[in-house]
Wavefront OBJ file of the C-alpha trace (Angstrom):
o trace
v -21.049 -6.155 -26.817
v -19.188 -9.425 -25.969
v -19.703 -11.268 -22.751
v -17.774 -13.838 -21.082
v -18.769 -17.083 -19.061
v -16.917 -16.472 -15.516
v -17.632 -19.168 -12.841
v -20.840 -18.755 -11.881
v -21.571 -15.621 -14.113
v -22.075 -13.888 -17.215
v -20.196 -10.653 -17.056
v -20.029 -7.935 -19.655
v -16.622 -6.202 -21.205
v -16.693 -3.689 -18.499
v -16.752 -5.773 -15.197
v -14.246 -8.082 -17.187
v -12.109 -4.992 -17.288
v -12.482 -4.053 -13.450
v -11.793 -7.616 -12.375
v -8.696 -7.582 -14.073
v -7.430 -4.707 -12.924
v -8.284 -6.008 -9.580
v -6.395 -9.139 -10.013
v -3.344 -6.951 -11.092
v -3.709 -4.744 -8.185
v -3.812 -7.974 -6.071
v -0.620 -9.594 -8.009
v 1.329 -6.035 -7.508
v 0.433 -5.975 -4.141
v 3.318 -7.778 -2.211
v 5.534 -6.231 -3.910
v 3.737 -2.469 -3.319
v 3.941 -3.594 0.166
v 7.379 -4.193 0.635
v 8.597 -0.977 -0.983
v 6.205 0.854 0.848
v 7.659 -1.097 3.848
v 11.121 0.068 3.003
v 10.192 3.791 2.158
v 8.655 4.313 6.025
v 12.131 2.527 7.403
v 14.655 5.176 5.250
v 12.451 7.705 6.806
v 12.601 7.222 10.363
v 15.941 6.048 9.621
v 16.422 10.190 8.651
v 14.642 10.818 11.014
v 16.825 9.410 14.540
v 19.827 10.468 12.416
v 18.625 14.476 11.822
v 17.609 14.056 16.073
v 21.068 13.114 16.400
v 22.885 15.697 14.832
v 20.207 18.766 15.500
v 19.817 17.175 19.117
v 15.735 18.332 18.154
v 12.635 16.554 18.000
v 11.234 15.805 14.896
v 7.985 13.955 13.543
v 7.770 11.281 10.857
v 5.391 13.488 7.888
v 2.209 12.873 7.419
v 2.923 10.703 3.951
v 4.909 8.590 6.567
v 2.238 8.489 8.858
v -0.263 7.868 6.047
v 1.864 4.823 4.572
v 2.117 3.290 8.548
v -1.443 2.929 8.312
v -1.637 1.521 5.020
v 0.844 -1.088 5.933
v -0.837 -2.159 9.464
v -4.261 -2.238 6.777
v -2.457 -4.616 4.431
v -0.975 -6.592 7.701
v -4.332 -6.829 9.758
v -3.157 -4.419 12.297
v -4.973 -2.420 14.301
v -4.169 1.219 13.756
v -4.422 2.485 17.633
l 1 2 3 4 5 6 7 8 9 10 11 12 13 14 15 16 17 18 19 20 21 22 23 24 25 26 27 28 29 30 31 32 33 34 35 36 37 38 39 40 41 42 43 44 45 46 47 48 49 50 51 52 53 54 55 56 57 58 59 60 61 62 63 64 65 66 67 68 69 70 71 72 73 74 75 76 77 78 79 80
């Protein structure tokens, strides 16, 4: 078993390996963020234009929904 000194700490090979994936998750995150940012606009972009040409109402899905509240997480929304 190998350890590391960390500020502050002594951690062991397997909280070494969850930090680091947390610090990639943290690095990928703008960038999840803006694509996920983009996905929900081409959707309710489909959306108004399916309204328009079926003259019906329509929902956003549930994955839409779903990624709204993810977004308004990552922003420090509320979610009201």
């Amino acid at each position: 078993m190998t350890c590391e000194l960390w500020p502050c700490t002594i951690i062991d090979q397997e909280h070494r390996d969850e930090l680091l994936a947390n610090a990639r998750l943290i690095a990928a995150a703008p960038d999840l963020l803006e694509v996920l940012m983009e996905i929900v606009a081409t959707d309710d972009a489909a959306i108004a234009e399916l309204k328009g040409i079926m003259g019906q109402h329509m929902e956003s899905s549930d994955l839409t929904v779903r990624a709204r509240a993810a977004i308004a997480k990552a922003l420090g929304e509320s979610q009201a």
